[in-house]
N, C-alpha and C positions, 0 to 999 in steps of 0.2 A: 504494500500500500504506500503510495505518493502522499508526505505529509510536509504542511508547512508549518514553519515555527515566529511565531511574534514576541519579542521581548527579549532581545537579544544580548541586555545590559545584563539580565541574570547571569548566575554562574550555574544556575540549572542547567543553563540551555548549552552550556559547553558537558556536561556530565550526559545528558540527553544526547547529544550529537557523539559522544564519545561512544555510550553504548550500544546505541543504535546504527548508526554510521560505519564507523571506526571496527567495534565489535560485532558487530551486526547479529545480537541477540534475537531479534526477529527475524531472520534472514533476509527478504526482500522488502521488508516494511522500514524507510525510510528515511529522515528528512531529505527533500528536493528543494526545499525552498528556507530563504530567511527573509522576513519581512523587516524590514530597516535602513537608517541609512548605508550612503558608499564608501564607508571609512576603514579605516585597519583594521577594528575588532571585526567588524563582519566578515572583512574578508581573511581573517585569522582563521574565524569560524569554518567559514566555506573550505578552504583549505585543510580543515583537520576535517571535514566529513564529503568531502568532495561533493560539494552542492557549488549547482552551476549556476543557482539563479539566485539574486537578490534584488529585490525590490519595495519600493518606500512604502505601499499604500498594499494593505491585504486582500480588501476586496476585488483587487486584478488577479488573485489566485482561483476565484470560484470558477469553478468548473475543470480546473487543471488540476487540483487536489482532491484525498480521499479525504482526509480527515486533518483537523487543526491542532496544534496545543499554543495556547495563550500562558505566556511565563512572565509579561511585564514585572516588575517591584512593583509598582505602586495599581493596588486593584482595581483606582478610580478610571482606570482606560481598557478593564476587562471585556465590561459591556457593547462599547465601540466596537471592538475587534469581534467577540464572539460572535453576537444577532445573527447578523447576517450570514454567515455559515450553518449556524443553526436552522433559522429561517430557509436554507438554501438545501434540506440535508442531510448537510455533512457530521460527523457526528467533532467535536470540541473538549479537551480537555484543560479548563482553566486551572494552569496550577494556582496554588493556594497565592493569597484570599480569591476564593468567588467573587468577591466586589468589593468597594469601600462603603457600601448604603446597601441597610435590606431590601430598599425599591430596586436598584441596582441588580442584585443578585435576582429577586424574584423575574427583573425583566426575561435575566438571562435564559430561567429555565421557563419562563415564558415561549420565549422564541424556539426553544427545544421544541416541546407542546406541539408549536406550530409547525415545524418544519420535520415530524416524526424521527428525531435524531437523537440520539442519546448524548449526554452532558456530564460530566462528572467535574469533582472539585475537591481536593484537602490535601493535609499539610503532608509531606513526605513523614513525617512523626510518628502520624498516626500508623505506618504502616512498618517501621523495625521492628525485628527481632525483641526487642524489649516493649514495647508495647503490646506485642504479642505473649508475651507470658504475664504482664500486669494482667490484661483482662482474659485470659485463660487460669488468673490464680487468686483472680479478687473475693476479697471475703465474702461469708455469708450475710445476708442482711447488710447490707453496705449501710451503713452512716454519712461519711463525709470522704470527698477525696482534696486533696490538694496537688494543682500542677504547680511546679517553678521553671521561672524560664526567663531568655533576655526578651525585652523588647522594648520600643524607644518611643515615650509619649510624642516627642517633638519630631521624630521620622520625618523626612521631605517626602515620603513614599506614604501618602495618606496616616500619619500618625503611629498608635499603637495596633491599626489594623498589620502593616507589613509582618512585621516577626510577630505577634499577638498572637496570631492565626494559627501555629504553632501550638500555644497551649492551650489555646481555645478548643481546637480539633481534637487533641488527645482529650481531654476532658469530655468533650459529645461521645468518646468512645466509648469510655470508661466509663461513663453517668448519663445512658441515652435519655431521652425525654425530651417534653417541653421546658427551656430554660425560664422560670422565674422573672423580677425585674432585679436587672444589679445594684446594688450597694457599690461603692468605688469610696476607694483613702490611700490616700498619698503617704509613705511613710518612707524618709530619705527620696532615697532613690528608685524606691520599687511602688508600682500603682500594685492594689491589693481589690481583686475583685471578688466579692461576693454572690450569688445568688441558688437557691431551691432548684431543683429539678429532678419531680419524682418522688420527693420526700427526701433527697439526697441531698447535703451541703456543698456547694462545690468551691472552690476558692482559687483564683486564680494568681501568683505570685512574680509579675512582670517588674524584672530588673533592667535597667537601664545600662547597657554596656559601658564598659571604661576602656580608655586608650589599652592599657593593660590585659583587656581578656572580657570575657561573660559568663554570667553563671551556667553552668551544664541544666539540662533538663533533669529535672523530678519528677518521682510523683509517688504520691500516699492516699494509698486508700485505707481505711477505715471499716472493720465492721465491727456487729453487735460484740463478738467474740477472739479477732483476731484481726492483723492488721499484716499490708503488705509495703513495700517501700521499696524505692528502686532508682536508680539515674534510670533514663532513658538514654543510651547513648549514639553518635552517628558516627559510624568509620568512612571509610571513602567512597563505601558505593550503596552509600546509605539514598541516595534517589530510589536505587532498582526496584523495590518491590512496590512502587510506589507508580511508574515506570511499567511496571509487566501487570499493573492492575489496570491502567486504560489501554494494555497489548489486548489483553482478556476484554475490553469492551469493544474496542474494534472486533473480536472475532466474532461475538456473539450478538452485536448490539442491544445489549443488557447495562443498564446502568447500576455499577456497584454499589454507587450510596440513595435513598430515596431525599427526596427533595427537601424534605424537614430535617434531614442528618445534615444536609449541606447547608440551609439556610442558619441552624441554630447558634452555631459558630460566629456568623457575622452579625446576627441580631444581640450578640452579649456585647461584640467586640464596637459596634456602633452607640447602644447605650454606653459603654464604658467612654467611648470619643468626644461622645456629645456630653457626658459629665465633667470629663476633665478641662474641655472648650467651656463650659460653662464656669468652671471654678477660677479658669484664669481670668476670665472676663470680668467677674464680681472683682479680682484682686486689683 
């Protein structure tokens, strides 16, 4: 399958090209195309996957392509790029965030709906190795979980949505449900999100990166009778299974996660946005 790639500033998309391309874990499925400018990175790019074509504007791929993935940094140009492939189709894999706005995201799988195309969306997190034995080992009667993780209120890349997404995802994993309303507090460096789902406490613990490094991922869950704990960690080819779960939607056109798994992540991560945009303002 002929796939093109938008968002080229990630370093997904060089991990993406690598495995696809380079390794060619799918055998004949992949990238032809990058959507972006004519500068050195792209054509770094194109050079390590041997893609011939690069071009500024996505919408001149419809119909030349099987299927999309959307890797921007900043979610708030998801929307633009996905619709209309959706709309057209094809089927879309926005990597994480879905959007910077729950309107945003809803539009996206909106446009899916309409163009009978399957959509998928979430953080590479949720899908390592150690995320897989958290919730294959979570306690009985869950209580409360807590994720810790970096992420940067003041982001150029729509705020604490970009790395948010991250702990947000794992947390939908591990405590599915309809999420609550959040609670949000500032305390140093880390926003501390709050809120229910399910009868479940969840608590979000976004640190703010230092020149020096970032906090690793955590995560604790809680039950009635015992409790589980764990870094979540990512080695080098922590994208792949993240990666070979929209291989698996291309083949079946089956979408892995339902639309409320995908949306709930950016509805915490938007009330968190719009709190902390409000708290500066009052100051």
């Amino acid at each position: 399958m002929r796939i093109a790639l938008v968002g080229t500033e990630n370093s997904h998309a060089d991990e993406i090209i690598r495995h696809l391309n380079a390794q060619q874990i799918a055998g004949d499925t992949r990238v032809v195309a990058l959507v972006g400018a004519d500068d050195e990175r792209n054509h770094r790019l194109a050079a390590a996957g041997r893609i011939t074509r690069i071009v500024p504007t996505a919408v001149e791929l419809l119909g030349d392509v099987d299927a999309l993935i959307v890797t921007n940094r900043d979610g708030a140009l998801h929307r633009e790029y996905a619709v209309p492939f959706l709309e057209a189709g094809v089927p879309v894999w926005v990597d994480k965030p879905l959007a910077a706005s729950t309107a945003d995201a809803q539009a996206i799988l909106d446009a899916a709906k309409r163009g009978g195309a399957p959509v998928t969306s979430y953080s590479a997190v949720r899908w390592v190795a150690d995320a897989d034995t958290l919730a294959r080992n979570s306690p009985e009667e869950l209580q409360a979980i807590t994720i810790t993780g970096p992420a940067d209120p003041d982001s150029e890349y729509s705020g604490i949505f970009f790395y948010g997404i991250h702990a947000a995802d794992l947390a939908r994993r591990l405590a599915p449900g309809e999420p609550g309303p959040v609670e949000v507090e500032r305390v140093g460096s880390t926003v501390v999100v709050r809120y229910r789902c399910d009868g479940v406490l969840v608590t979000l613990q976004l640190v703010k990166p230092a020149e020096s490094g970032r906090v690793p991922f955590h995560a604790e869950l809680v039950g009635r009778t015992g409790l589980v704990s764990s870094d979540v960690r990512l080695d080098s080819e922590y994208v792949v299974p993240g990666l070979k779960v929209f291989l698996r939607m291309l083949a079946t056109r089956e979408q892995p996660l339902d639309d409320a798994t995908m949306l709930a992540p950016i509805t915490v991560l938007e009330q968190t946005h719009t709190i902390l945009r409000q708290a500066v303002q009052e100051v």
